[in-house]
PDB file of N, CA, C and O in Angstrom:
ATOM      1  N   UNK A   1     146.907 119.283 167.909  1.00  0.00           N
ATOM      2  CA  UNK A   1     146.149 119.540 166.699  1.00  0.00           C
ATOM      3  C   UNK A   1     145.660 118.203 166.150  1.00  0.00           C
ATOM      4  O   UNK A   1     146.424 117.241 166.059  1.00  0.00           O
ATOM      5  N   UNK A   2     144.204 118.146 165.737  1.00  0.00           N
ATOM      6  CA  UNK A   2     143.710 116.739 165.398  1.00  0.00           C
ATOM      7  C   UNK A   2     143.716 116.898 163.722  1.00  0.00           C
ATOM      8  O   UNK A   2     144.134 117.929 163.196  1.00  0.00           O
ATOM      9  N   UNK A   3     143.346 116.074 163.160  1.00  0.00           N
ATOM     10  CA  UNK A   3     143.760 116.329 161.974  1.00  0.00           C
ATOM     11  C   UNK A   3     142.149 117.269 160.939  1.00  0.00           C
ATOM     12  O   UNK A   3     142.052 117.902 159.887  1.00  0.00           O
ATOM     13  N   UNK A   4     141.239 116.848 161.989  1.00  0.00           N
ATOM     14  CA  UNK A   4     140.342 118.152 161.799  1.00  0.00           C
ATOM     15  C   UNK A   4     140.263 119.203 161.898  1.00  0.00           C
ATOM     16  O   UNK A   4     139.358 119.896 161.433  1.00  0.00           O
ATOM     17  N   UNK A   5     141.725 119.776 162.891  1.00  0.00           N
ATOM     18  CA  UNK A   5     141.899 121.264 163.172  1.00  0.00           C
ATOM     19  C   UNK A   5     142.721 121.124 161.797  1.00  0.00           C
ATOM     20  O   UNK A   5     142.204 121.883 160.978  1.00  0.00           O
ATOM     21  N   UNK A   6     143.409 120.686 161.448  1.00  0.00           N
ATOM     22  CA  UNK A   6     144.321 120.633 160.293  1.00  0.00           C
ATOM     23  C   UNK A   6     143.175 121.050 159.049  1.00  0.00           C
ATOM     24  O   UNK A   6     143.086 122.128 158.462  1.00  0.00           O
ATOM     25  N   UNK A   7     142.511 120.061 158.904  1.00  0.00           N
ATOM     26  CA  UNK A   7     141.592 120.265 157.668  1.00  0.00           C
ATOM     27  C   UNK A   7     140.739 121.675 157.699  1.00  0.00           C
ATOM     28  O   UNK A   7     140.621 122.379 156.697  1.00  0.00           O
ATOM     29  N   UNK A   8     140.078 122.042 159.158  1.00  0.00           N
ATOM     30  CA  UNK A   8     139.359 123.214 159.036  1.00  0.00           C
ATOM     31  C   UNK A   8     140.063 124.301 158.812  1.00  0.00           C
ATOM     32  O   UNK A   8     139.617 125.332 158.307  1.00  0.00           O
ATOM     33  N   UNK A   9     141.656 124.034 159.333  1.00  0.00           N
ATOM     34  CA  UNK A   9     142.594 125.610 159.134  1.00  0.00           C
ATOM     35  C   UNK A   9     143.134 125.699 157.485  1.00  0.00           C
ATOM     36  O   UNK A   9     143.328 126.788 156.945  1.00  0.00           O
ATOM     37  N   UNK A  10     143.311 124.576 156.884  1.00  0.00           N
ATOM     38  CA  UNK A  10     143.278 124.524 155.743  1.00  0.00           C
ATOM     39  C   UNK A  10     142.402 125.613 154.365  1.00  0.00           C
ATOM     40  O   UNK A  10     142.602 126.477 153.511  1.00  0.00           O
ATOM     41  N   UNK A  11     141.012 124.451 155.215  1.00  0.00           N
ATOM     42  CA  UNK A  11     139.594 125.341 154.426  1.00  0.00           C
ATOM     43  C   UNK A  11     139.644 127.056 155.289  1.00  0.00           C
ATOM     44  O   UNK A  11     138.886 127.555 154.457  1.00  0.00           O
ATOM     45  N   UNK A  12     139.820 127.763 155.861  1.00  0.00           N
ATOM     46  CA  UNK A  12     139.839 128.675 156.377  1.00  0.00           C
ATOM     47  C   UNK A  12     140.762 129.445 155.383  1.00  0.00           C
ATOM     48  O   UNK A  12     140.406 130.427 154.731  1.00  0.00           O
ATOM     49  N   UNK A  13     142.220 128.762 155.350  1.00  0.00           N
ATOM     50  CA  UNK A  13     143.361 129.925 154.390  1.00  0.00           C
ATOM     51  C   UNK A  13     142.165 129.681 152.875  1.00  0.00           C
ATOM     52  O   UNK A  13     142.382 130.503 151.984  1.00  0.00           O
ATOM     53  N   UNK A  14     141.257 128.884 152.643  1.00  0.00           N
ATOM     54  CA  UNK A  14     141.121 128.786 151.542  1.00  0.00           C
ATOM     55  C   UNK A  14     142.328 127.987 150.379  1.00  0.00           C
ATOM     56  O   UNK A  14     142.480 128.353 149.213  1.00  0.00           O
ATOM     57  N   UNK A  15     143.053 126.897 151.015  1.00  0.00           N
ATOM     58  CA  UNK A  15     143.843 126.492 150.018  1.00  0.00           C
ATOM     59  C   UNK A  15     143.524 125.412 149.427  1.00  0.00           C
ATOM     60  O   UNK A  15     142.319 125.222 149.591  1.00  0.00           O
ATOM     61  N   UNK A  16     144.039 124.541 148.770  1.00  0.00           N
ATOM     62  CA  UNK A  16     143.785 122.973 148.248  1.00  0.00           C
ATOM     63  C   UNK A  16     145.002 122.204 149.151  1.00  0.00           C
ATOM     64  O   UNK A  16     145.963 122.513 149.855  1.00  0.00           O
ATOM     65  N   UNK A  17     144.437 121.217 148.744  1.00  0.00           N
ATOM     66  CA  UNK A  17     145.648 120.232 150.021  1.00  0.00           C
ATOM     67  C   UNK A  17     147.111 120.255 149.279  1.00  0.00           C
ATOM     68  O   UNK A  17     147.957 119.681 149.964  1.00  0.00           O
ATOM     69  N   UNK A  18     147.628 120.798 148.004  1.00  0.00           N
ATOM     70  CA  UNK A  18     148.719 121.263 147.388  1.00  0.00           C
ATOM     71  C   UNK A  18     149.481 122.624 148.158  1.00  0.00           C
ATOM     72  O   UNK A  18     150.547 122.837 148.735  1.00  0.00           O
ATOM     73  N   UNK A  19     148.373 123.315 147.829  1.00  0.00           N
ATOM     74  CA  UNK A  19     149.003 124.761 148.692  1.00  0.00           C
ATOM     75  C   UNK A  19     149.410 124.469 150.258  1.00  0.00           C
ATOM     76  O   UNK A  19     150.487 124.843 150.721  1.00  0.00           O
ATOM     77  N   UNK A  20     148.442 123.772 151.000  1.00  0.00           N
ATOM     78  CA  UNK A  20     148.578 123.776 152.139  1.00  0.00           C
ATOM     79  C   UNK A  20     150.214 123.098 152.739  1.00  0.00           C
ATOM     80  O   UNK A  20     151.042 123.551 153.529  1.00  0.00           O
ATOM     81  N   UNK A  21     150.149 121.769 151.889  1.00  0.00           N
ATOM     82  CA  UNK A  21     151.547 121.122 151.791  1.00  0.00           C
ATOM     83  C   UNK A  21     152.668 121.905 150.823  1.00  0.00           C
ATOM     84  O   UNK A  21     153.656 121.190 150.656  1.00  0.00           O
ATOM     85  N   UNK A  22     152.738 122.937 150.283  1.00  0.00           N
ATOM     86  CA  UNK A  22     153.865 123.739 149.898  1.00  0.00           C
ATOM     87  C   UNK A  22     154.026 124.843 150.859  1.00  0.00           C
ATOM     88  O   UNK A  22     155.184 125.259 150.856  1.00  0.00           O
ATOM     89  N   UNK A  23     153.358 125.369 151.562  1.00  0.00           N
ATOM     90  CA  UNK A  23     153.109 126.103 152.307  1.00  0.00           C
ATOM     91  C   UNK A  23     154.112 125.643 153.977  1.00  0.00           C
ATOM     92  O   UNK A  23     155.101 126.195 154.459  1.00  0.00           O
ATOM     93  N   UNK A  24     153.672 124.981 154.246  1.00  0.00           N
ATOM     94  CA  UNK A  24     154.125 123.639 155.573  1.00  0.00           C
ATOM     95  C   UNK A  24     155.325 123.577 154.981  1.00  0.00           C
ATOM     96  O   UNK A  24     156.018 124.372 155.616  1.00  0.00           O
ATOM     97  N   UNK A  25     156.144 122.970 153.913  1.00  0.00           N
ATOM     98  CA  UNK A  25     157.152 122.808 153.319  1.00  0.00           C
ATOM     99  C   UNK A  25     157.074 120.785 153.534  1.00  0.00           C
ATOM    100  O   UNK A  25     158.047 120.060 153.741  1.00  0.00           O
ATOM    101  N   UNK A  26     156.443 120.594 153.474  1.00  0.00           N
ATOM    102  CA  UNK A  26     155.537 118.775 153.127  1.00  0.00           C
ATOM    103  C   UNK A  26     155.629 118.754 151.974  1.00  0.00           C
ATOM    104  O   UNK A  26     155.898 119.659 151.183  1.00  0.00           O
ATOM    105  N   UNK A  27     155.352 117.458 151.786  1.00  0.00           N
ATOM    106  CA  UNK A  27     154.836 116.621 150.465  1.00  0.00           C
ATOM    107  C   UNK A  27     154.017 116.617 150.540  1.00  0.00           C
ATOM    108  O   UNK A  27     153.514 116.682 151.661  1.00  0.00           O
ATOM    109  N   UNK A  28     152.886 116.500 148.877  1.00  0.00           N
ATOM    110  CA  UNK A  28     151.316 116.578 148.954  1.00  0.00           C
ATOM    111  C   UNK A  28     151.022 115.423 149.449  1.00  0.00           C
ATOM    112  O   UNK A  28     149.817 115.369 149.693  1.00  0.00           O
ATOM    113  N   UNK A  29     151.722 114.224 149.777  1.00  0.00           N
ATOM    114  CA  UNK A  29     151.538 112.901 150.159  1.00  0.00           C
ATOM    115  C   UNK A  29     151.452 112.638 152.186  1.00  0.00           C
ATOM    116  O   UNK A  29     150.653 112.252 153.040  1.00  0.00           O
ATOM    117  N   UNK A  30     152.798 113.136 152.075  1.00  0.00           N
ATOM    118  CA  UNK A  30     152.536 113.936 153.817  1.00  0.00           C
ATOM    119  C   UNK A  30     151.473 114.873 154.631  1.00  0.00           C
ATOM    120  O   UNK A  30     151.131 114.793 155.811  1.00  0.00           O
ATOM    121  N   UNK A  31     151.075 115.762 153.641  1.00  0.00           N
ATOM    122  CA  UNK A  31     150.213 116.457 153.724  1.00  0.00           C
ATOM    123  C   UNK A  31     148.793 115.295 154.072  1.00  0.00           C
ATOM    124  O   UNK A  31     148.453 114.878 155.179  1.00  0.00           O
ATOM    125  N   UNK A  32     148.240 115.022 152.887  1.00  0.00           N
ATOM    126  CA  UNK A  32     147.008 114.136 153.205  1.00  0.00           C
ATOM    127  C   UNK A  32     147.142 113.109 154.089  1.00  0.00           C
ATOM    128  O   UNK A  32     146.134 112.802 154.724  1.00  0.00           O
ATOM    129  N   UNK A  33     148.204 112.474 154.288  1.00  0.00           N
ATOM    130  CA  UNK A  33     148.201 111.856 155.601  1.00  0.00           C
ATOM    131  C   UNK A  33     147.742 112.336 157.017  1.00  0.00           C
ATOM    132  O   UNK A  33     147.004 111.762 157.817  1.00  0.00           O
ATOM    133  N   UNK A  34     148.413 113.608 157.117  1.00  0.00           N
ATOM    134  CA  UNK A  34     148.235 114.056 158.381  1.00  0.00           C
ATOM    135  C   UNK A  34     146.607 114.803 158.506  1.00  0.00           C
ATOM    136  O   UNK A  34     146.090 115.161 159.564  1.00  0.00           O
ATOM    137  N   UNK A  35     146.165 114.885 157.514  1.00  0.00           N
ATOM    138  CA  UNK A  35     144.819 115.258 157.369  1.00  0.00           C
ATOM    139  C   UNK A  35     143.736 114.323 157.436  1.00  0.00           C
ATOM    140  O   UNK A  35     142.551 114.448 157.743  1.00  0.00           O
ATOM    141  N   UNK A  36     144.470 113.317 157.058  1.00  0.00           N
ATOM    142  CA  UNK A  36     143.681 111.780 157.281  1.00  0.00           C
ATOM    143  C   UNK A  36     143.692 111.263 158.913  1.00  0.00           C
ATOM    144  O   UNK A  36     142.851 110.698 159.613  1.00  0.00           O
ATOM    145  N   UNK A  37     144.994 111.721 159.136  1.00  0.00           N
ATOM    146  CA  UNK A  37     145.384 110.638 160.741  1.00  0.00           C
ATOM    147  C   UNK A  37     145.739 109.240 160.469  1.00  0.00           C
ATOM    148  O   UNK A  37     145.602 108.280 161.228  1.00  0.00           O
ATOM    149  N   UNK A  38     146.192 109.261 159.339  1.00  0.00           N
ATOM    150  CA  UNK A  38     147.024 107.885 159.006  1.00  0.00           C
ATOM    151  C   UNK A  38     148.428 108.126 158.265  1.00  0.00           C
ATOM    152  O   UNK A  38     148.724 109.069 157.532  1.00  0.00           O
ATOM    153  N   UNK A  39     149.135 107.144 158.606  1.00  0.00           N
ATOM    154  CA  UNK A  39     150.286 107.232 157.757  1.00  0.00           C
ATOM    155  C   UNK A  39     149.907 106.724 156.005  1.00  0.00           C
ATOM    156  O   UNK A  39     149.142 105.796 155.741  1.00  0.00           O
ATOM    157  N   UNK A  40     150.396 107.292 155.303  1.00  0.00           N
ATOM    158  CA  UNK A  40     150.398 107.185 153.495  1.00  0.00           C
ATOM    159  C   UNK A  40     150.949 105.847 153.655  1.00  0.00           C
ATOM    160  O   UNK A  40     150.326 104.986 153.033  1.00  0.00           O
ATOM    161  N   UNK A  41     151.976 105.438 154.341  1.00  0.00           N
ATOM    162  CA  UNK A  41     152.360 104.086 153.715  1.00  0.00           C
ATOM    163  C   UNK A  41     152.212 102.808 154.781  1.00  0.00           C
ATOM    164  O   UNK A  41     152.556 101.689 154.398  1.00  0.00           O
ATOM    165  N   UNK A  42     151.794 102.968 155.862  1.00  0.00           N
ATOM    166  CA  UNK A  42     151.854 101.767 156.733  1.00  0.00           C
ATOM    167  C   UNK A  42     150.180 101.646 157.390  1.00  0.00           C
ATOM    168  O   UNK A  42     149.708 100.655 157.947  1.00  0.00           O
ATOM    169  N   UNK A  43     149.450 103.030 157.117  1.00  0.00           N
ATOM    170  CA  UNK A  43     147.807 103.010 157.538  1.00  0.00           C
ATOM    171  C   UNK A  43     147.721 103.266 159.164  1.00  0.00           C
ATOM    172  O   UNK A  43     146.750 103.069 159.895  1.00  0.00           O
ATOM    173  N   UNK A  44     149.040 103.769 159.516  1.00  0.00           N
ATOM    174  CA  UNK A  44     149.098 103.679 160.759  1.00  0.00           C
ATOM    175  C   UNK A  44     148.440 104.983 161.572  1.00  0.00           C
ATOM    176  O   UNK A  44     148.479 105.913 160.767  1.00  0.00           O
ATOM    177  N   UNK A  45     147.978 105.344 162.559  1.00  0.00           N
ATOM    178  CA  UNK A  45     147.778 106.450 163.217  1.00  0.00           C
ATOM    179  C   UNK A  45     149.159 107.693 163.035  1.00  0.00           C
ATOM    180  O   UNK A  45     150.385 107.577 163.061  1.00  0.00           O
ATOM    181  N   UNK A  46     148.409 108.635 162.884  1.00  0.00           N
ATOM    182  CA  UNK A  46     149.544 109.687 162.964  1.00  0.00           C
ATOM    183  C   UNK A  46     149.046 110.858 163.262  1.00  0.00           C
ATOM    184  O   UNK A  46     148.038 111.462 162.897  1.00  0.00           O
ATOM    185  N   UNK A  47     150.497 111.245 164.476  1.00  0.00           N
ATOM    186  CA  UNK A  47     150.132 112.744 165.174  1.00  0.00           C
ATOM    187  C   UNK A  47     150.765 113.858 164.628  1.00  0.00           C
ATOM    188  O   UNK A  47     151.874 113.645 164.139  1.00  0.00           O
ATOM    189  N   UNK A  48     150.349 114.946 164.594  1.00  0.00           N
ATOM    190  CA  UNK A  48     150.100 116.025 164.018  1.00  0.00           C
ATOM    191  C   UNK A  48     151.199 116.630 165.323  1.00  0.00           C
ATOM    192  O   UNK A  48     151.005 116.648 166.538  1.00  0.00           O
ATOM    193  N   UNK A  49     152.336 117.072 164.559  1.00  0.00           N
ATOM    194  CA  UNK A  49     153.478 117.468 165.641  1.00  0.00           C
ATOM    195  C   UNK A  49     153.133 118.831 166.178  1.00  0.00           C
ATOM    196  O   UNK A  49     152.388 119.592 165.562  1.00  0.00           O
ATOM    197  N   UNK A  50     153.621 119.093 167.198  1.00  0.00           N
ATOM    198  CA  UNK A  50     153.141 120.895 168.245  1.00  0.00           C
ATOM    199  C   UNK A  50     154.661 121.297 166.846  1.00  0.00           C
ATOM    200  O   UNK A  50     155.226 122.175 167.497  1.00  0.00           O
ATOM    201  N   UNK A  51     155.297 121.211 165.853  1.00  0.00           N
ATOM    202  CA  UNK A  51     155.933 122.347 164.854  1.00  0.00           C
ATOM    203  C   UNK A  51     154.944 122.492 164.414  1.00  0.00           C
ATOM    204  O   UNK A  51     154.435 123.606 164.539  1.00  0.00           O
ATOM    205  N   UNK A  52     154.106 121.280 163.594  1.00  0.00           N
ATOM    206  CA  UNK A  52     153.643 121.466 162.451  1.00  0.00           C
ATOM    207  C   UNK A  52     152.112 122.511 163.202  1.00  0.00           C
ATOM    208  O   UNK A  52     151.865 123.682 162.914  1.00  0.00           O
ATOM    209  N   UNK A  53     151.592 121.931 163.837  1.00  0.00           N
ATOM    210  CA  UNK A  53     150.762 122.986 164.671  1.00  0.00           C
ATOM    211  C   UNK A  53     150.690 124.585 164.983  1.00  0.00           C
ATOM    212  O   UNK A  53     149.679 125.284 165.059  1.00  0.00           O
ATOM    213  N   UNK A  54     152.218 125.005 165.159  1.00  0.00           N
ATOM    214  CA  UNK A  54     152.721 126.415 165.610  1.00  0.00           C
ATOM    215  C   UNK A  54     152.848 126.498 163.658  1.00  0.00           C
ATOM    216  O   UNK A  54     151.714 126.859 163.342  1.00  0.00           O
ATOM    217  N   UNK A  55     153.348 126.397 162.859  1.00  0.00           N
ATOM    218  CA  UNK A  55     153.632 126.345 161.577  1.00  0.00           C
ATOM    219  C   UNK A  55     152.268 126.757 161.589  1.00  0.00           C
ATOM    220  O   UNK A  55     152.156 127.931 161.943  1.00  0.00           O
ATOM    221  N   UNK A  56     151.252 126.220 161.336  1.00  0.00           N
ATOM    222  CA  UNK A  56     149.637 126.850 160.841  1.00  0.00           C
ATOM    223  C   UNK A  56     149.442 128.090 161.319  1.00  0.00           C
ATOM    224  O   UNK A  56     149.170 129.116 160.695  1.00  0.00           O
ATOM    225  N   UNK A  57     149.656 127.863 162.884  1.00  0.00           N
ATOM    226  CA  UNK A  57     149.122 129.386 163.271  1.00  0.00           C
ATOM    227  C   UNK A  57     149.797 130.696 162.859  1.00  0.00           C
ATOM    228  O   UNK A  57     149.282 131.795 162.651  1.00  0.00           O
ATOM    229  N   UNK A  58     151.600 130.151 162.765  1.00  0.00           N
ATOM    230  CA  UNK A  58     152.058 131.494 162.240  1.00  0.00           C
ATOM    231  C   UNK A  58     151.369 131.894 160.493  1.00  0.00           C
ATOM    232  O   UNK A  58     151.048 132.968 159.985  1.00  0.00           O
ATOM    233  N   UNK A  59     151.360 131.059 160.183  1.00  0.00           N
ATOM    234  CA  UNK A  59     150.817 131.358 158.981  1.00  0.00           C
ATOM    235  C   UNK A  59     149.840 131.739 158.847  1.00  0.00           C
ATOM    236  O   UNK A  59     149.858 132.506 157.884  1.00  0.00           O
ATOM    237  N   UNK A  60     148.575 131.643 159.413  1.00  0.00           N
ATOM    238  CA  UNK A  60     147.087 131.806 159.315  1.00  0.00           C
ATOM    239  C   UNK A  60     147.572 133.418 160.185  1.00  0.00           C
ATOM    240  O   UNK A  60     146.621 134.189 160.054  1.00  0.00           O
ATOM    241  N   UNK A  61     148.356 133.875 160.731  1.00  0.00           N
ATOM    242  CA  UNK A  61     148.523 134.760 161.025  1.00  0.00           C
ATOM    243  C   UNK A  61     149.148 135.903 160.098  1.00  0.00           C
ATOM    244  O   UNK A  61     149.149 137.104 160.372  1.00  0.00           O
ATOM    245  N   UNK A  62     149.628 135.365 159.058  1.00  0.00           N
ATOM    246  CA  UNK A  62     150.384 136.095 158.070  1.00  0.00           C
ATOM    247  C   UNK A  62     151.953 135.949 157.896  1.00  0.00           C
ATOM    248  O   UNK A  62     152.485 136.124 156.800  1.00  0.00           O
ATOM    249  N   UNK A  63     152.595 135.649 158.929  1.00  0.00           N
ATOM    250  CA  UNK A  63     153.584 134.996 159.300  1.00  0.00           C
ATOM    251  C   UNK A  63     154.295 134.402 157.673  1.00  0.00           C
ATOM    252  O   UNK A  63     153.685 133.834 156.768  1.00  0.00           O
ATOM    253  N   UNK A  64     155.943 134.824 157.740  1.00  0.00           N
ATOM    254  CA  UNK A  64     156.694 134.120 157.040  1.00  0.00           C
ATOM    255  C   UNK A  64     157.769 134.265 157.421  1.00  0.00           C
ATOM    256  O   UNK A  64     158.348 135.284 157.798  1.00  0.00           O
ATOM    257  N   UNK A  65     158.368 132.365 157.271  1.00  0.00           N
ATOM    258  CA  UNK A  65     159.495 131.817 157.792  1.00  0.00           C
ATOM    259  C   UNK A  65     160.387 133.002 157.949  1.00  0.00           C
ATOM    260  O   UNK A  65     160.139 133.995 157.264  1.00  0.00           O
ATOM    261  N   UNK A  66     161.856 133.016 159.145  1.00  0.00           N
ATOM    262  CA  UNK A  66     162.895 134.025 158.553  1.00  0.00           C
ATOM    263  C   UNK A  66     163.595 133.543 157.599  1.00  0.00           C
ATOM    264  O   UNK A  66     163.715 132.443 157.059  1.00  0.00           O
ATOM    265  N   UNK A  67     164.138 134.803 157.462  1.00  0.00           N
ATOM    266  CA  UNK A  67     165.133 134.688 156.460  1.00  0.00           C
ATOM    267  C   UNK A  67     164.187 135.006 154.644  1.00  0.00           C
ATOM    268  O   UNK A  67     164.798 135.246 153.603  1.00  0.00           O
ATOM    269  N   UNK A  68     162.779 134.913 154.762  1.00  0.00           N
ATOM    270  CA  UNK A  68     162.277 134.700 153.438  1.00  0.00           C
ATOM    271  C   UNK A  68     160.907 136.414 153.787  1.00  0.00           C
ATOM    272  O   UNK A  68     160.259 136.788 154.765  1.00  0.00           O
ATOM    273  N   UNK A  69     161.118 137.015 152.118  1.00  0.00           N
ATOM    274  CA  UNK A  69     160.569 138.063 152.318  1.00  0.00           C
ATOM    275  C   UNK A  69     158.843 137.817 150.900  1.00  0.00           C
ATOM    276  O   UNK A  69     158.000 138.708 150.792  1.00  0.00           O
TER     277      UNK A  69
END
């Protein structure tokens, strides 16, 4: 996942980069990083993990965590 699939699946649920990072269970700070492709505190490149990846799709699917109703 590039961090443009990130941003377009974002704009797709229709959220703000708040929802999207409460949603993920992120920080709104983590969040825009990985939407950026940089790290928040070092400017460094950053990859977009195959969780956080499977995490979007279950969700954009309707999908919620177990255990939570």
């Amino acid at each position: 996942m590039t961090p443009q699939h990130l941003a377009d699946w974002r704009q797709r649920m229709g959220w703000t980069q708040q929802q999207a990072a409460d949603a993920l269970g992120v920080g709104r700070n983590t969040y825009i990083s990985m939407e950026s492709g940089r790290s928040y505190n070092t400017g460094r490149p950053l990859v977009i993990d195959r969780r956080t990846a499977l995490a979007c799709a279950a969700l954009a699917e309707g999908l919620t965590p177990i255990g939570e109703i």
